[in-house]
C-alpha positions, 0 to 999 in steps of 0.5 A: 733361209726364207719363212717359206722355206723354213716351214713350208706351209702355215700350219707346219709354221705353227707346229715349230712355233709350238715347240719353240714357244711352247706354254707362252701365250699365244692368243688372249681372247677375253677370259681365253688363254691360249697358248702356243702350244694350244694353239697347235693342239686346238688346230689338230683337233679340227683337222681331224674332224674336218677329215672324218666329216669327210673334208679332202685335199684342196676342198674350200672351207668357209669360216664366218665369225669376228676375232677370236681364239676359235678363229685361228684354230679353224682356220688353221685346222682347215689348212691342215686337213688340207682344205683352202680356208675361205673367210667370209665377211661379218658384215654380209648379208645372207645372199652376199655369203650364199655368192661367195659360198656358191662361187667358191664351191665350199664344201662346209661352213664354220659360222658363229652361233651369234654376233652383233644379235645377228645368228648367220646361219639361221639367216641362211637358212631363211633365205638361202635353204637350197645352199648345199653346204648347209649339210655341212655347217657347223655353229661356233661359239659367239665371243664369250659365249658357251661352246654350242653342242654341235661344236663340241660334237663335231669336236669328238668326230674324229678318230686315230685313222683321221688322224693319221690322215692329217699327218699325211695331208701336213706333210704332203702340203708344199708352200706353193700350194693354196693356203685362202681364198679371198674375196674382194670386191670387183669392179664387175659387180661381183666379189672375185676370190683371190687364190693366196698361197702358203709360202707367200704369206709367211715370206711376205709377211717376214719380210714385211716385219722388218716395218714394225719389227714385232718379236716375241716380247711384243703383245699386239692388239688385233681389231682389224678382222681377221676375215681381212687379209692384213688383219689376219696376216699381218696379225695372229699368223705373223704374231704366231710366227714370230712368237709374240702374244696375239690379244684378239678384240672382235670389234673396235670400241676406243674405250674398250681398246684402251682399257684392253691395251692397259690391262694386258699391256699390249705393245703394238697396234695396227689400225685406221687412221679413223680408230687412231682418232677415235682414241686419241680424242678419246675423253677417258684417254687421260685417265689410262696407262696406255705407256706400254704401247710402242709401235702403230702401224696406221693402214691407209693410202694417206695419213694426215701428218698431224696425225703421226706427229701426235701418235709420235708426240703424245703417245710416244708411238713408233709408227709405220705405214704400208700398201698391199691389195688382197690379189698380192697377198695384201703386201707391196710396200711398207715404211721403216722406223726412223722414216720422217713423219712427213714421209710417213704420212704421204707414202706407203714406203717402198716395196719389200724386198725381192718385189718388182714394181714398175709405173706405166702410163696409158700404153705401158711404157715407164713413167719417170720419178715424180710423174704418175701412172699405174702400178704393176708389181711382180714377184712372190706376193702376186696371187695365183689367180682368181678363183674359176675366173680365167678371163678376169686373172688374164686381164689382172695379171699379164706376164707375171705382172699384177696391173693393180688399178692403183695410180702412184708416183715414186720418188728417186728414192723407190718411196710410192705415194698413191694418188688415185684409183684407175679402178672405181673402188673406194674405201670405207672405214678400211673396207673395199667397196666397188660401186658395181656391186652396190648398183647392182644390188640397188637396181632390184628395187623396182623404181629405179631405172638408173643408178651410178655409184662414187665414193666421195672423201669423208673426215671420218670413214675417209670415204663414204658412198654417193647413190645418183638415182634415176628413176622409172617413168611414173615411178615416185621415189624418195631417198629414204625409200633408197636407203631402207632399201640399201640397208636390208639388201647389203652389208652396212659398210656398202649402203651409200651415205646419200642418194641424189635423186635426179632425171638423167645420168651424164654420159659420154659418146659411147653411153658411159656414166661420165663419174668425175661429172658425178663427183663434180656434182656431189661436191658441190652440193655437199658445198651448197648443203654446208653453207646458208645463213649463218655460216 
């Protein structure tokens, strides 16, 4: 029997994990120790607050904080109140947050007192005061921060009737119902809130555990965000399923990292290709005991080989590798142990089990093995649609198949190796970032009259953004003027690395920014730049 049919929903998952586990730790999060059963205690509590606030079934409920041991329990408690959790971005910006709240209709929001020295709330207040759903808002503890009065306040709300309340709502909850709502960048400017469900996620992440195998022996680390689809599913929800001790890091530091792998001796570590390097080249690895780290999971389209042979080679490291989206609940395929380096390193496995996936060309017909095309995946893991987008779920999924934008070739074995994007988002440091919305943003700035955004390879984010600028008639502009712009307007991730200033746009017939004219050009400036006298 499948986890969906096993538990039905998330937070009846972690009911049973309760009592199975009981007083293990469930979450370490600095100097918390929370245990399982905490973990189901902690959840209840904020579903009923969230049901005397007067949060009802299938309300969206934000939540706006990094890692932490309070992020599961909202997140959960959302959920049993019956909500839908809609987790938001630390690295947003006030109006990129007030878009997501706006579009998903959030009837409250659950935002970290402080992070990063930046205090969200206070930021929305400044720039975004006609928010509705700042009546609601509720300030959390910041990582190792004391718990804010309204936190413990609104802990208190609640009474026997709203209690009463969340039993019916747990109970009443099927597994086809929606668990998030997820927001990922789109290729029309605006992010698009994928609707995921319960069932889906606890099947699909079991099945996808037959990758790395965690059990309730393991201590996994968990710095990908939990606001990201793989850093909370495959993360504390997989780990809280399974029974296994989820140590939470709100950011990711190598020496930190280390230093935390040795003093709770963790066992797993899933991560980018970028944070691998960062601590294998790190100079204070050889001074830490880091033998109780069996497994990584490295999370990219592609992984250099040299990098698996040396997790496998110096540390002694099992490693896996996957490929998911956020609209099919962040899974479609992930390796096995015992898997070749090679083959680790230049494919994403093969699709878990009970998927469908088919590879098409131009006019949708099949391609042969070894040919590419685009990926289309069906089955349990599509996602229920995007959210108050009709016509844009329409043009994603057609027939029950999601049309993923992704050019692949798979071999005669089902192993897919991803070769392009038909869409133009890129990739950086694990984000999504789509050129659309970053022009759009630039295109504020008074003096520009054009602008076209590529993503371009870089050794350590693995892609980073490149702004060609056109600007208006008379208008004089520098890239640093771009730049300051970008910085105050957009999360960090999206600012482009490098804006070209230049007098015209290539074009097609029809009037579109011709971008592999653009990439031509970024790469061989980027050439001319690294070259001169002396190299």
């Amino acid at each position: 029997m499948d986890a969906d049919d096993r538990y039905g929903t998330i937070p009846r998952m972690a009911v049973a994990s309760a009592a199975r586990f009981g007083d293990a730790e469930a979450i370490v999060d600095g100097d918390e120790r929370l245990t399982f059963a905490g973990v189901a205690d902690g959840m209840r509590k904020v579903a009923v607050a969230l049901v005397a606030s007067g949060i009802g079934v299938g309300d969206r409920v934000a939540l706006w904080a990094p890692n932490s041991a309070n992020w599961v329990r909202i997140a959960l408690g959302v959920q049993a109140a019956g909500a839908v959790l809609v987790p938001l971005n630390t690295r947003l910006t006030a109006d990129e947050a007030a878009y997501i709240l706006t579009k998903s209709g959030s009837r409250a929001l659950f935002a970290v007192e402080e992070f990063l020295g930046r205090r969200f709330l206070d930021a929305l207040r400044r720039e975004r005061p006609d928010l509705a759903v700042l009546r609601r808002a509720v300030e959390t503890p910041g990582p190792g921060r004391p718990a804010p009065q309204g936190w413990l306040e609104f802990l208190d709300s609640g009474g026997p009737g709203d209690a009463a309340v969340v039993d019916r709502r747990m109970s009443a909850a099927t597994a086809a119902d929606a668990s998030d709502i997820i927001f990922t960048s789109g290729t029309t400017g605006f992010p698009k809130g994928a609707i995921l469900r319960h069932g889906a996620s606890l099947k699909g992440y079991e099945r996808y555990n037959t990758g790395p195998q965690i059990d309730d022996r393991d201590r996994p680390l968990i710095v990908l965000p939990f606001f990201h689809t793989f850093g909370y599913k495959a993360g504390w929800m997989l780990n809280l399923m399974v029974g296994a001790t989820t140590v939470s890091l709100p950011t990711f530091d190598p020496e930190q990292a280390m230093q935390t792998i040795e003093r709770e001796q963790v066992t797993y570590l899933p991560g980018s290709p970028t944070m691998f390097v960062a601590m294998l080249d790190h100079p204070a690895r050889a001074g830490r005991d880091l033998r109780s780290l069996r497994g990584a999971v490295v999370s990219a389209s592609t992984v250099p080989v040299e990098l698996v042979r040396r997790l496998t080679d110096e540390m002694g490291l099992t490693c896996i590798t996957g490929y998911g989206l956020t609209e099919c609940h962040g899974l479609v395929s992930v390796s096995q142990p015992g898997d070749d380096p090679d083959v680790i390193a230049s494919t994403v496995g093969r699709p878990l089990p009970g998927l469908e996936v088919r590879v098409v060309d131009g006019s949708g017909a099949d391609v042969a093995p070894g040919q590419p095309g685009e990926l289309l995946v069906h089955g349990y893991t599509v996602m229920s649609g995007y959210f108050d987008d009709p016509d844009l779920t329409a043009d994603a999924v057609r027939d029950g198949w999601l049309h993923t934008g992704d050019v692949v070739v798979a071999d005669t074995e089902g192993y897919l190796r991803i070769t392009d994007r038909k869409k133009d988002i890129y990739i950086v440091g694990g984000f999504n970032v789509a050129p659309a919305e970053v022009e759009r943003a630039l295109a504020g700035l008074e003096q520009i009259s054009q602008v076209a955004v590529i993503g371009v390879p870089d050794p350590t984010m693995g892609e980073v953004g490149v702004a060609f600028v056109v600007p208006r008639p008379g208008a004089a502009l520098s890239p640093e003027e771009v730049l300051h712009y970008a910085v105050r307007h957009m999360a960090n991730y999206k600012v482009p690395r490098r804006v070209e200033i230049v007098r015209e746009l290539p074009l097609n017939a029809t009037g579109k920014v011709l971008k592999t004219r653009l990439r031509e050009l970024a790469e061989s400036r980027h050439r001319s730049q690294s070259s001169g006298p002396g190299t």
